[in-house]
gemmi code that builds the backbone of each chain (N, CA, C; Angstrom):
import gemmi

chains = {
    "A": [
        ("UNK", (61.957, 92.084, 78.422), (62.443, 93.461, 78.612), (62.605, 94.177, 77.283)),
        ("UNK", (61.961, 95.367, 76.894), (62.229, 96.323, 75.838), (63.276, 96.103, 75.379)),
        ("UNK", (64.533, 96.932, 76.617), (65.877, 97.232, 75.983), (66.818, 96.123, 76.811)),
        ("UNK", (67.645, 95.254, 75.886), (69.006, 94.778, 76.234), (70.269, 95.259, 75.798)),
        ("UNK", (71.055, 95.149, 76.658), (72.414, 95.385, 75.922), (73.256, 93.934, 76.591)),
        ("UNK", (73.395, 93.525, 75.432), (74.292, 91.789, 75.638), (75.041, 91.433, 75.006)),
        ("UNK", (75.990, 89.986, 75.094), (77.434, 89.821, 74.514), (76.908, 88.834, 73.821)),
        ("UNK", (75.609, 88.182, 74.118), (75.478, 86.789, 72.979), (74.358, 87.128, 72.114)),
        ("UNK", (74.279, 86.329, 71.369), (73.472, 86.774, 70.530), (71.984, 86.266, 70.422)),
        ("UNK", (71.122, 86.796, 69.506), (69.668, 86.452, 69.708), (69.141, 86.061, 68.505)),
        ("UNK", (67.489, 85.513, 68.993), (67.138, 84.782, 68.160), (65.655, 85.957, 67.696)),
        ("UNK", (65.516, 86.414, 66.467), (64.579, 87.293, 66.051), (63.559, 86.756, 66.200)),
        ("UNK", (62.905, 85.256, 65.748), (61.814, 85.084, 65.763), (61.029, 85.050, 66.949)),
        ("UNK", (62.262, 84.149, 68.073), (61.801, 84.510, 69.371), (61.665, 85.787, 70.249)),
        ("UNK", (62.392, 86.949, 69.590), (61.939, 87.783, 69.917), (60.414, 88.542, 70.083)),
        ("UNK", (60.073, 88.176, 68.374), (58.760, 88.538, 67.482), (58.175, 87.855, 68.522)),
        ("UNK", (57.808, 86.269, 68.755), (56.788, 85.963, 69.373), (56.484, 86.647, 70.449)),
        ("UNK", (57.959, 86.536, 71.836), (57.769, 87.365, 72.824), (56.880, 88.706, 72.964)),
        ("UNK", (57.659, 89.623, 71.809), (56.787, 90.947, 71.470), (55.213, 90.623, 71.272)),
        ("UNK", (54.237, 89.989, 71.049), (53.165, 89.844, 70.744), (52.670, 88.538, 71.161)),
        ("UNK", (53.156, 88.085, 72.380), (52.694, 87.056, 73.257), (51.288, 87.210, 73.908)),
        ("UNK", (50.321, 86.853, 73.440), (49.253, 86.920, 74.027), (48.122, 88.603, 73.805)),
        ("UNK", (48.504, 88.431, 72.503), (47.590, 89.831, 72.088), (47.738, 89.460, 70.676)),
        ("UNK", (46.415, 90.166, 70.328), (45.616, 90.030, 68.990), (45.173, 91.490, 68.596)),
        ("UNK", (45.700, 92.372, 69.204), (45.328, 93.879, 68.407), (46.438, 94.402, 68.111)),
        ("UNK", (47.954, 93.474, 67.789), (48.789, 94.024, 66.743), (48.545, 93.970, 65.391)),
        ("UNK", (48.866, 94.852, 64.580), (48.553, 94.848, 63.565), (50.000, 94.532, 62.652)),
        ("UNK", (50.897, 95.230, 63.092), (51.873, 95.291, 62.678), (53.192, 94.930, 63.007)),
        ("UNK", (54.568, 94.279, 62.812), (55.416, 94.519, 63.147), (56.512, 94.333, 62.521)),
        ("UNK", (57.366, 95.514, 62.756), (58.748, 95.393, 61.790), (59.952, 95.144, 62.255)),
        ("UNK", (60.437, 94.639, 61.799), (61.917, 93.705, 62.343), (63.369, 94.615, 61.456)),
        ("UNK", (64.080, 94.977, 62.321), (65.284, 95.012, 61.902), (66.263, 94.554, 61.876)),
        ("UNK", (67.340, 94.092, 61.645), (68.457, 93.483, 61.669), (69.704, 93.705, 61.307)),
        ("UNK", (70.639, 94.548, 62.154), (72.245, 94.807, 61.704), (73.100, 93.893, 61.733)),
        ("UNK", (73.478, 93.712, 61.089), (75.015, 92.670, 60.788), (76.369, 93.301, 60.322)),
        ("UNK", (77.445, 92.494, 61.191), (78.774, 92.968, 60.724), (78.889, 92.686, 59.286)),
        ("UNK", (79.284, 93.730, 58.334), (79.626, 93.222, 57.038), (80.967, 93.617, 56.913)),
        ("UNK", (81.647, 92.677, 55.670), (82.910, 93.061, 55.468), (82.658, 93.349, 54.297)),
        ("UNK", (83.019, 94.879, 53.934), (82.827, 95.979, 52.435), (83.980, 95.668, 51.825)),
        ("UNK", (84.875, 94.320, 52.224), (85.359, 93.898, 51.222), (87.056, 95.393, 50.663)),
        ("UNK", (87.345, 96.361, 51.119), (88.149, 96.831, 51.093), (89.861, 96.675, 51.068)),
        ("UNK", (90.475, 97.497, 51.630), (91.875, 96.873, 51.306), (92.397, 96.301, 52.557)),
        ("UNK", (91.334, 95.688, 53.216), (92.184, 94.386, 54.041), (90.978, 93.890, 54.549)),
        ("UNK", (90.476, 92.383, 54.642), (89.698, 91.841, 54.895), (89.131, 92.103, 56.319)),
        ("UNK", (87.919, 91.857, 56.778), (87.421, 92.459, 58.037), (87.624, 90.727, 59.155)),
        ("UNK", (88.503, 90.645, 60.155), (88.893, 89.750, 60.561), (87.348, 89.247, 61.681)),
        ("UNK", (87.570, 89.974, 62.677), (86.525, 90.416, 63.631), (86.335, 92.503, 63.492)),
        ("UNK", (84.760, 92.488, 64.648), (84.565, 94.083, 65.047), (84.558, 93.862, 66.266)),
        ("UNK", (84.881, 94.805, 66.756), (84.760, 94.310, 68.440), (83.903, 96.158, 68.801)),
        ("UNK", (82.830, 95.774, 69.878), (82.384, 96.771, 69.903), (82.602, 97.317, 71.478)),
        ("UNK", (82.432, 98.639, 71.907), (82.962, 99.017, 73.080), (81.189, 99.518, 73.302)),
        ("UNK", (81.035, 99.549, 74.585), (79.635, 100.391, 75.162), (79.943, 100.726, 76.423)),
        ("UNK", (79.599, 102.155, 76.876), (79.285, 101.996, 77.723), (78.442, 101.917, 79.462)),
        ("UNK", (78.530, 101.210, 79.887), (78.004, 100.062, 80.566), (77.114, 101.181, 81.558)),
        ("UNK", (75.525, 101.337, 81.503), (75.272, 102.174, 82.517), (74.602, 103.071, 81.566)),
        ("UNK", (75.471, 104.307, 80.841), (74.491, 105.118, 80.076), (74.276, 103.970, 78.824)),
        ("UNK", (74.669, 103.134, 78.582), (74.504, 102.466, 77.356), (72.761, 102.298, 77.207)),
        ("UNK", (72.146, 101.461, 78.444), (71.048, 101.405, 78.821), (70.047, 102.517, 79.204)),
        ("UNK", (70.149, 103.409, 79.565), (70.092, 104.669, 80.113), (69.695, 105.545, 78.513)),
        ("UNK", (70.619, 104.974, 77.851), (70.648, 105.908, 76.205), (69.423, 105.220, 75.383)),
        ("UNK", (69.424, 103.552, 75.206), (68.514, 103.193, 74.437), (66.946, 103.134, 74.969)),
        ("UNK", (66.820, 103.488, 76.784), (65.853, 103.805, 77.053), (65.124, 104.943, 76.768)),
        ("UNK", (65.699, 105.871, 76.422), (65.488, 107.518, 76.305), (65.249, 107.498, 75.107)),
        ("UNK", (65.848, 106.645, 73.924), (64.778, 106.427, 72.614), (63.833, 105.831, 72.393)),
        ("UNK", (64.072, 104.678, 72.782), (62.590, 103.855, 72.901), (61.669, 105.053, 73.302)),
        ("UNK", (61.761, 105.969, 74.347), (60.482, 106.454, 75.293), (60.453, 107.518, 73.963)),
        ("UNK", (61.421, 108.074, 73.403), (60.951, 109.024, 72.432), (60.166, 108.760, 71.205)),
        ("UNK", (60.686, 107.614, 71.153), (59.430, 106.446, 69.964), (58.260, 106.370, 69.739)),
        ("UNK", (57.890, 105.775, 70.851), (56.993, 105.801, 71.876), (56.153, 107.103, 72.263)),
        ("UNK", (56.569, 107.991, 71.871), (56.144, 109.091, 72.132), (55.718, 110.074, 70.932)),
        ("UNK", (56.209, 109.253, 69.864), (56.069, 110.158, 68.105), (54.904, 109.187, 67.452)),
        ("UNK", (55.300, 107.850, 67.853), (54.098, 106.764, 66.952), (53.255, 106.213, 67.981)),
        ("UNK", (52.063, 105.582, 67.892), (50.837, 104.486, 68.298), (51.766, 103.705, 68.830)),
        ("UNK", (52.781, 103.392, 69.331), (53.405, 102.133, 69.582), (53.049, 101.151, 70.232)),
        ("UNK", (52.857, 99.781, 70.229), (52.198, 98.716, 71.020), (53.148, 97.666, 71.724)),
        ("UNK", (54.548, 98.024, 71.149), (55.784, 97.594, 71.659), (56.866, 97.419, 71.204)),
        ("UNK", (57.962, 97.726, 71.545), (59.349, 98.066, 71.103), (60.030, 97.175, 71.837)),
        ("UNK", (61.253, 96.447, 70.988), (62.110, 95.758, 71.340), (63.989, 96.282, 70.908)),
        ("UNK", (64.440, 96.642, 72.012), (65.819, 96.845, 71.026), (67.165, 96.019, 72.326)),
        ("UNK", (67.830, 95.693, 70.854), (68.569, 94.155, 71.570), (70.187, 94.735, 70.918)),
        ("UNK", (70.778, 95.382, 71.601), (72.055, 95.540, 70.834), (73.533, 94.651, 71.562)),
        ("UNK", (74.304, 94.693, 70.577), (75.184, 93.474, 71.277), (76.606, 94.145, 71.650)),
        ("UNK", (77.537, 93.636, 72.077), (79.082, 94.245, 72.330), (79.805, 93.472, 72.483)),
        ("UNK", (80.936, 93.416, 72.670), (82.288, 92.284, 72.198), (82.563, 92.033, 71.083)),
        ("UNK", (83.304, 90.906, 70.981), (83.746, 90.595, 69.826), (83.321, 89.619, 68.429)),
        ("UNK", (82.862, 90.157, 67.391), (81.540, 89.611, 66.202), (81.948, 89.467, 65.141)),
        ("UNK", (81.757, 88.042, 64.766), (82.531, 87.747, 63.030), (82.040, 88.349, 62.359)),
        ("UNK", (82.667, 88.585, 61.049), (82.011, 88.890, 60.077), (80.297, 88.161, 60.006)),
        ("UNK", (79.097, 88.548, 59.073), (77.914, 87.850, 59.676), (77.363, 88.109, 60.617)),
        ("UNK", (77.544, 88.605, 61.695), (76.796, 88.016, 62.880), (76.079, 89.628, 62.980)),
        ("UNK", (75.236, 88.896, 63.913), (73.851, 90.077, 64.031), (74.835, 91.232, 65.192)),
        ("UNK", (74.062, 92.314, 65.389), (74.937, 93.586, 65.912), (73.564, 93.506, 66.685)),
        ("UNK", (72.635, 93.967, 65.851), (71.349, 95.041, 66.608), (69.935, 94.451, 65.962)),
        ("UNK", (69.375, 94.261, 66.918), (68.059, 93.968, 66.222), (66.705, 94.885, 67.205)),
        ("UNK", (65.700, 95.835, 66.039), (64.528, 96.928, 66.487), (63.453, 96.104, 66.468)),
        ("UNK", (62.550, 95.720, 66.831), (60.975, 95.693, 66.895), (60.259, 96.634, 67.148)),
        ("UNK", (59.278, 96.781, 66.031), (58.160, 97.587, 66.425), (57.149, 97.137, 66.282)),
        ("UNK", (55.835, 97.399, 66.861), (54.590, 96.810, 66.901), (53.618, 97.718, 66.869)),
        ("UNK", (52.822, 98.686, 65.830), (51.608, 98.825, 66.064), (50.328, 98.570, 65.269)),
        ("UNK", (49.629, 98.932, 65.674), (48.372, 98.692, 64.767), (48.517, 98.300, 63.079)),
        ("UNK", (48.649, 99.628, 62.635), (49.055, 100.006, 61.358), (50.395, 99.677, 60.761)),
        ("UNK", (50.888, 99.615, 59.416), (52.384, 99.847, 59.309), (53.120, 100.755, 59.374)),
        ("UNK", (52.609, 101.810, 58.889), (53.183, 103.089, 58.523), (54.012, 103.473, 59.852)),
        ("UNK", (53.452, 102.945, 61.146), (54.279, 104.460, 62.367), (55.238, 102.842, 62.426)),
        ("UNK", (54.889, 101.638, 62.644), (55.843, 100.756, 62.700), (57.319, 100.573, 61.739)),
        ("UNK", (57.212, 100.962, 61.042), (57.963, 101.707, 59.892), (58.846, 102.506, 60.114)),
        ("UNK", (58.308, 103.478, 60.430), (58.572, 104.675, 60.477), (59.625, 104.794, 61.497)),
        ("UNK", (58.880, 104.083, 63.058), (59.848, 104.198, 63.991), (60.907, 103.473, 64.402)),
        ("UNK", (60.710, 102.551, 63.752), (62.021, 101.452, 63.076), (63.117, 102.296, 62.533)),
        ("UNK", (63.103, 103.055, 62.056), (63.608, 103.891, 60.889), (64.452, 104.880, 61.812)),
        ("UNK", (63.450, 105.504, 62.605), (63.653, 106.379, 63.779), (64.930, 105.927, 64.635)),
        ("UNK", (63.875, 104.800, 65.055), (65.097, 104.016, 66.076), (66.555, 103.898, 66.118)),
        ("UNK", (66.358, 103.233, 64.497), (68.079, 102.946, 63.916), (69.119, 104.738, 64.054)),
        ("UNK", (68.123, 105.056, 63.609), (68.783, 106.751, 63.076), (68.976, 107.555, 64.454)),
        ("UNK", (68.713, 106.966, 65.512), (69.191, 107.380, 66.739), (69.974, 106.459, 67.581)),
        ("UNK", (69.999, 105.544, 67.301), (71.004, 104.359, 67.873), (72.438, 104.815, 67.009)),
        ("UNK", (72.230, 104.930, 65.767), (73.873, 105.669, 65.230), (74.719, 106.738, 65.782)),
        ("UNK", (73.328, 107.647, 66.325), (74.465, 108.700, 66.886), (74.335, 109.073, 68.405)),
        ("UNK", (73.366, 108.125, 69.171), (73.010, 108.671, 70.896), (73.239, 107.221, 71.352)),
        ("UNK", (73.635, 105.872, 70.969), (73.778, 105.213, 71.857), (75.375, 105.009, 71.886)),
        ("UNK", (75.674, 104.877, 72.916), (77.075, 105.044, 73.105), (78.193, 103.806, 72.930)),
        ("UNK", (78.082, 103.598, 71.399), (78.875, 102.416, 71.094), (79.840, 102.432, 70.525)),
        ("UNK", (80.763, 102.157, 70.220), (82.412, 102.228, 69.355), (82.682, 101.272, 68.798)),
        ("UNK", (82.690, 101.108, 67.513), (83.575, 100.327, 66.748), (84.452, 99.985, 66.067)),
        ("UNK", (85.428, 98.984, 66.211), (87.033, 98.617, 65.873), (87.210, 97.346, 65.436)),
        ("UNK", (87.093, 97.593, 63.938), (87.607, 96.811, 62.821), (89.179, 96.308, 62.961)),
        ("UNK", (88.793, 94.727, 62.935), (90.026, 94.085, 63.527), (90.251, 93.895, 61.551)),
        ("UNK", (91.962, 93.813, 61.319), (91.867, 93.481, 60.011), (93.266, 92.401, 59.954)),
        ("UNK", (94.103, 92.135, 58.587), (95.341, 91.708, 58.663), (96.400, 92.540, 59.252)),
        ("UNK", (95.645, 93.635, 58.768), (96.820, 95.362, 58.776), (96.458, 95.784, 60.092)),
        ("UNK", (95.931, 95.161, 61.325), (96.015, 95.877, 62.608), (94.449, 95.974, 62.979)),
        ("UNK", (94.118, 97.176, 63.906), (92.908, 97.252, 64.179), (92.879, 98.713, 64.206)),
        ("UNK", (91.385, 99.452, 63.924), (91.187, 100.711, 63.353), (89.817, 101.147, 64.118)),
        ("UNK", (89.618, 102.288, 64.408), (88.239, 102.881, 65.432), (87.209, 102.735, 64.139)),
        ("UNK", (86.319, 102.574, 63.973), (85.342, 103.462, 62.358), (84.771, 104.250, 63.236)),
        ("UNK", (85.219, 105.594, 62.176), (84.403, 106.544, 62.495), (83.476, 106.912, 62.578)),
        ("UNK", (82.560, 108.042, 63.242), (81.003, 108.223, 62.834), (81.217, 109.046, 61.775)),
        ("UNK", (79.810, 108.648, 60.731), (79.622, 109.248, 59.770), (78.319, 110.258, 59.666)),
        ("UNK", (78.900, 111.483, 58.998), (78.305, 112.744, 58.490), (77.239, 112.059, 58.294)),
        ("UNK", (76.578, 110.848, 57.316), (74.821, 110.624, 56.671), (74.172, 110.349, 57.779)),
        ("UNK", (74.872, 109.632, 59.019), (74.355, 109.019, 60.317), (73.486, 110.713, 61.045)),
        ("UNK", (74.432, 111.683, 61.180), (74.191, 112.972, 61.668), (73.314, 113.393, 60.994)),
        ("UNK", (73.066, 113.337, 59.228), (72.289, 113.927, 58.588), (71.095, 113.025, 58.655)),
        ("UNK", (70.690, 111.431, 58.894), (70.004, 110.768, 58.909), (69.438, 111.327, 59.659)),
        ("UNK", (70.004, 111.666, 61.421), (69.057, 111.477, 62.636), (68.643, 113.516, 62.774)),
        ("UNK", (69.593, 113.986, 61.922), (68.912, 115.393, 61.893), (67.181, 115.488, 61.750)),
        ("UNK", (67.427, 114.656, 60.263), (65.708, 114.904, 59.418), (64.465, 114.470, 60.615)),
        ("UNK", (65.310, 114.065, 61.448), (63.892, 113.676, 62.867), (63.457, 114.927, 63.723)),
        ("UNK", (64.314, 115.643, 63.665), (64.041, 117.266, 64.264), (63.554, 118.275, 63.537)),
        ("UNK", (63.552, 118.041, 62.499), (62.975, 119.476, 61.672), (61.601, 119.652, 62.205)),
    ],
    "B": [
        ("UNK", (86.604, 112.824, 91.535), (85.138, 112.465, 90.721), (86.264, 111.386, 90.058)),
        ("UNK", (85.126, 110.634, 89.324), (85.358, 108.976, 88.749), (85.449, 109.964, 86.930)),
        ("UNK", (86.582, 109.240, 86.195), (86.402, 109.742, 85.013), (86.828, 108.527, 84.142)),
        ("UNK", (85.921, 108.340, 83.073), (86.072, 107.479, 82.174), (86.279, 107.639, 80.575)),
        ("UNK", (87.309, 106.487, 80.113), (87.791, 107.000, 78.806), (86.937, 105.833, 78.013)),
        ("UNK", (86.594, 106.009, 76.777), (86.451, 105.015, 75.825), (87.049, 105.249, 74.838)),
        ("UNK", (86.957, 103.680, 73.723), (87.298, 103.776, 72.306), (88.867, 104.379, 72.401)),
        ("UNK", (89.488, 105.135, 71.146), (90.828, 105.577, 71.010), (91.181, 106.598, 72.004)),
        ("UNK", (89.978, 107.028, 72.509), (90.790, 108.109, 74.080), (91.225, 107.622, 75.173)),
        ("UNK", (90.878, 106.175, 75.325), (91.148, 105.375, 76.888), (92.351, 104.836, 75.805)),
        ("UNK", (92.426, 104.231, 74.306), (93.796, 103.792, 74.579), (95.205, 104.899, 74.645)),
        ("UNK", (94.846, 106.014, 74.086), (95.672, 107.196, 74.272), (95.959, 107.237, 75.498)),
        ("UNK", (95.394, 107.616, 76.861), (95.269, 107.657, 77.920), (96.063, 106.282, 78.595)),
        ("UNK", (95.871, 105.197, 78.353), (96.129, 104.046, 78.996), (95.287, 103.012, 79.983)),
        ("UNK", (94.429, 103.989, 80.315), (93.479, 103.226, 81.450), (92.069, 103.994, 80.713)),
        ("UNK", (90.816, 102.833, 81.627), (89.472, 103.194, 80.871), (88.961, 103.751, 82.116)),
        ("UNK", (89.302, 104.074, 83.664), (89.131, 104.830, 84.529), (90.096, 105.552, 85.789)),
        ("UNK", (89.940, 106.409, 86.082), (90.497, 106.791, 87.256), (89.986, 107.904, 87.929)),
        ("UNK", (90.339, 107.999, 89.527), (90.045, 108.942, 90.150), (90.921, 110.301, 90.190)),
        ("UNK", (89.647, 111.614, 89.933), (90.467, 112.827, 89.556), (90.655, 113.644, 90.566)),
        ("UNK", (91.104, 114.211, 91.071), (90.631, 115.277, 92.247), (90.714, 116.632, 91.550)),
        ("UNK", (89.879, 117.165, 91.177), (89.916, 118.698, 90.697), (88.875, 119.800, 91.337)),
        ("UNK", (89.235, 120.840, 90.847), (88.560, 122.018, 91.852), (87.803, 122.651, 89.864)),
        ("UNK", (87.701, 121.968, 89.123), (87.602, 122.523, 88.006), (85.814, 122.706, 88.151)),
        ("UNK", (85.462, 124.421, 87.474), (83.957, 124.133, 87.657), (83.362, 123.957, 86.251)),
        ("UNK", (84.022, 123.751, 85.412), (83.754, 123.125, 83.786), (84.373, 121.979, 83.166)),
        ("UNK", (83.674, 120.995, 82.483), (84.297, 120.317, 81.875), (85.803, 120.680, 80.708)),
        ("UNK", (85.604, 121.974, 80.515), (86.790, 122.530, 79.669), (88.013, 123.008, 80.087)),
        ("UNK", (87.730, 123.593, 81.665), (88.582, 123.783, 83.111), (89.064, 122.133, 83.173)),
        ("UNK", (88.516, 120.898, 83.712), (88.896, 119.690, 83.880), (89.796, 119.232, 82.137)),
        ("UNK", (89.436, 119.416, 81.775), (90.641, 118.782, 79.731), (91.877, 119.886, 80.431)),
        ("UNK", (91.677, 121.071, 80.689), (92.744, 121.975, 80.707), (93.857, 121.589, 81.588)),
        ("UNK", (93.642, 121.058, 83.299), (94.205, 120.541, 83.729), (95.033, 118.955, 83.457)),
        ("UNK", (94.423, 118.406, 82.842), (94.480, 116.545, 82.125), (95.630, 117.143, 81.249)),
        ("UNK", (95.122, 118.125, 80.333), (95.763, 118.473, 79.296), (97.471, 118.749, 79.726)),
        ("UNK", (97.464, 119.407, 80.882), (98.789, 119.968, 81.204), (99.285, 118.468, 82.078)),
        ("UNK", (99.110, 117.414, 82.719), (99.361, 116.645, 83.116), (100.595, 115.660, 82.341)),
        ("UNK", (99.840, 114.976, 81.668), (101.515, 114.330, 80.678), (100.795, 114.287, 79.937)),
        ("UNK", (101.853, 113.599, 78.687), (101.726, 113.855, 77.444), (100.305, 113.222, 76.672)),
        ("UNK", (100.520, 111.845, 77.175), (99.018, 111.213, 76.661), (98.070, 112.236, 76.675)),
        ("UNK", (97.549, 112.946, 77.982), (96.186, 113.373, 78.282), (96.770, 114.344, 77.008)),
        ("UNK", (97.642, 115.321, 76.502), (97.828, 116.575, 75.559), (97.154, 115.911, 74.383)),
        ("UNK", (97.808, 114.561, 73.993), (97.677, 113.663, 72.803), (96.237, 113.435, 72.821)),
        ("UNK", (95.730, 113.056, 73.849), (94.543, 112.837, 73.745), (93.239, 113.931, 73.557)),
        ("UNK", (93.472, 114.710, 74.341), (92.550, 116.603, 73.915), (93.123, 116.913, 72.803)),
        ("UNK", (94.325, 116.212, 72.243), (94.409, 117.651, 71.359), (93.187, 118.412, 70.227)),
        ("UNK", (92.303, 117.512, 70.068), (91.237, 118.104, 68.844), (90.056, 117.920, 69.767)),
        ("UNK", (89.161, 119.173, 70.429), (88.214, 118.668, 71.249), (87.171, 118.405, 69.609)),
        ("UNK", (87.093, 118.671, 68.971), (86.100, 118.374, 67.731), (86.057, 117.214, 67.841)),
        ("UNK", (86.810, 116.060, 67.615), (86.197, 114.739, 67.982), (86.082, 114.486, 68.538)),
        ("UNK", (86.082, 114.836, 69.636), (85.381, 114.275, 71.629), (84.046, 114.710, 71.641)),
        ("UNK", (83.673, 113.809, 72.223), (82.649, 113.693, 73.148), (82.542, 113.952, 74.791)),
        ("UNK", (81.666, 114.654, 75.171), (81.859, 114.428, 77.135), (80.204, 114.206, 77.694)),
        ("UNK", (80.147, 112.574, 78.343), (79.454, 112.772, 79.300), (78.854, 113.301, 80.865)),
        ("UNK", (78.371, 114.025, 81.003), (78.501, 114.114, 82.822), (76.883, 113.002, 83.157)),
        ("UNK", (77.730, 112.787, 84.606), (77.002, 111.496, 85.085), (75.549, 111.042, 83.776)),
        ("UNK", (76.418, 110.322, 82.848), (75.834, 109.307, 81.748), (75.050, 110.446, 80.840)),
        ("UNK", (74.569, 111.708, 80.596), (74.136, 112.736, 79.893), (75.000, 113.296, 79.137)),
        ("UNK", (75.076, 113.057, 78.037), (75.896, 113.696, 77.190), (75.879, 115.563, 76.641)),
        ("UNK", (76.932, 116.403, 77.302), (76.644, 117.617, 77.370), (77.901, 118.206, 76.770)),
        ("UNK", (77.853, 119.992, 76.926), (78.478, 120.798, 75.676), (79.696, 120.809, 76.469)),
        ("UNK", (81.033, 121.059, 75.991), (81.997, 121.050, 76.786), (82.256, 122.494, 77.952)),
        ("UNK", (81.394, 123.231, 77.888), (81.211, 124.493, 79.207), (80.299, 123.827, 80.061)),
        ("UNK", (80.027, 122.646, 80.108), (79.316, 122.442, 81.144), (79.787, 122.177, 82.203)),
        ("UNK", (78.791, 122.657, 83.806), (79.480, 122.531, 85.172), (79.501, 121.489, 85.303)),
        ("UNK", (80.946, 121.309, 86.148), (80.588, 119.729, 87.416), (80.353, 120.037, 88.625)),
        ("UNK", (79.838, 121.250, 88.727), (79.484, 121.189, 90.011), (78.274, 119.961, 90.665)),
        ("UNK", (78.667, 118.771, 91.360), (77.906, 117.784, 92.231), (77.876, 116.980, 91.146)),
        ("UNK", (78.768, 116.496, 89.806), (79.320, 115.675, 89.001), (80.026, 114.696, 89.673)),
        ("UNK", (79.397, 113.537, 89.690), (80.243, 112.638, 90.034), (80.946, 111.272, 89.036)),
        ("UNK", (80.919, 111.321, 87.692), (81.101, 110.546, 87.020), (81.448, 111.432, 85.688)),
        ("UNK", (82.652, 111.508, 85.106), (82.922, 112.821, 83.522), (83.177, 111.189, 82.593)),
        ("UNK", (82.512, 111.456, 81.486), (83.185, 110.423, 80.411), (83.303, 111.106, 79.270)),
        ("UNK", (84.751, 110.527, 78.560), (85.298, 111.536, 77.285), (85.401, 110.256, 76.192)),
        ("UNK", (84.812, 110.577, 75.242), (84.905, 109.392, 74.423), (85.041, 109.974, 72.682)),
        ("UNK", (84.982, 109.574, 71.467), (84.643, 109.925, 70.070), (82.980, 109.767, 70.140)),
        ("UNK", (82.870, 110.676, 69.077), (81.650, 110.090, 68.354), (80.769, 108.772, 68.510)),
        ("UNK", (79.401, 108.768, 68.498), (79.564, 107.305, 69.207), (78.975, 106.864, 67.532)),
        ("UNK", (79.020, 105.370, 67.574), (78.924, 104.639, 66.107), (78.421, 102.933, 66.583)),
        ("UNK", (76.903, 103.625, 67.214), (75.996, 102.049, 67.746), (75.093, 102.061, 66.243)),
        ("UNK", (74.516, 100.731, 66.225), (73.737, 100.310, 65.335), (74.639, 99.282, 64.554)),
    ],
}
model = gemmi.Model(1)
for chain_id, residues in chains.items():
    chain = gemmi.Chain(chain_id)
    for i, (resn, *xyz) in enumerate(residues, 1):
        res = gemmi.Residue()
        res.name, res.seqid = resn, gemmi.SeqId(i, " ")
        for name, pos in zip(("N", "CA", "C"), xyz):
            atom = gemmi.Atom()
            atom.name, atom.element = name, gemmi.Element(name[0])
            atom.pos, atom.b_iso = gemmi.Position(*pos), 0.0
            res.add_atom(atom)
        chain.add_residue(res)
    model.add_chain(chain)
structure = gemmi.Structure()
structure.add_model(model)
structure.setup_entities()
């Protein structure tokens, strides 16, 4: 399946194979990979726990994929995002793209991420020593996924 | 109609759903009523700038109708990836 939204986590390479199981006119494919990081600030990052939700969550990352899909050559898209609760380390989100060339595989990798920041409907809450905190969305995320509309 | 909170607006609120009965024909008519209800829902509208509102899973401007809306979700900013 293209799009998941799940609580455990995955394995990239098996993804990759899946994506290009039995075809020989990919040319390309680019892998992404988000991970919880701890920026190390004024209180250590304990867990993130992420909120989605359940219904448009799926509904949302389908409507990019198809817009993807619709800007580059695409030969196949994979997007795997996760929810609950994630140590520091652990994978969040992982994009596949597959086409011919690199450049639109690239590109819509790029795409992808920069619309998963601000249209898929996820929340995150940094568990710390000092309590737990929403993170906000950020202004570069808005200005990232702007530069796709001009 | 079914209305759902996420992130810091469902914990403001207390619950992540409930059933509304309103005659409201805008999403800004429906906050107005919530709003006057108790204090949470005030606490919770008070800045529509950081809200968000879905109608049935489409994320739209806050003058939008519910007319044949059967699902409103009010949430922040969303922050996937």
């Amino acid at each position: 399946m293209a799009v998941r939204v799940q609580e455990e986590d995955f394995d990239i390479a098996a993804e990759i194979d899946a994506l290009c199981a039995g075809r020989v006119d990919i040319g390309a494919v680019v892998s992404f990979t988000g991970l919880v990081r701890d920026l190390g600030q004024a209180a250590a990052l304990s867990s993130l726990e992420l909120e989605h939700y359940p219904g448009m969550t799926e509904r949302a990352l389908e409507a990019i994929e198809a817009e993807a899909r619709a800007r580059w050559p695409l030969q196949g898209v994979t997007l795997v995002h996760r929810y609950g609760v994630l140590a520091p380390g652990a994978r969040i989100v992982l994009v596949l793209t597959a086409s011919p060339h690199r450049a639109a595989a690239f590109e819509a990798a790029e795409f992808l991420m920069d619309y998963l920041k601000t249209r898929a409907p996820f929340w995150k809450k940094e568990a710390t020593d000092h309590g737990g905190h929403w993170v906000d969305a950020r202004e570069s995320d808005d200005l990232a996924e702007e530069r796709w509309r001009r | 109609m079914r209305v759902l909170y996420f992130a810091w607006v469902r914990e403001r609120i207390g619950v992540p759903r409930e059933e509304v009965e309103t005659g409201a024909e805008t999403v800004a008519g429906l906050i107005e009523e919530l709003r006057g209800r108790e204090e949470r829902y005030a606490l919770a509208f008070s800045d529509l700038s950081a809200l968000r509102v879905a109608v049935d899973q489409e994320v739209v401007d806050f003058d939008a109708p519910l007319a044949a809306a059967r699902e409103v979700a009010f949430f922040p900013p969303m922050t996937g990836g």
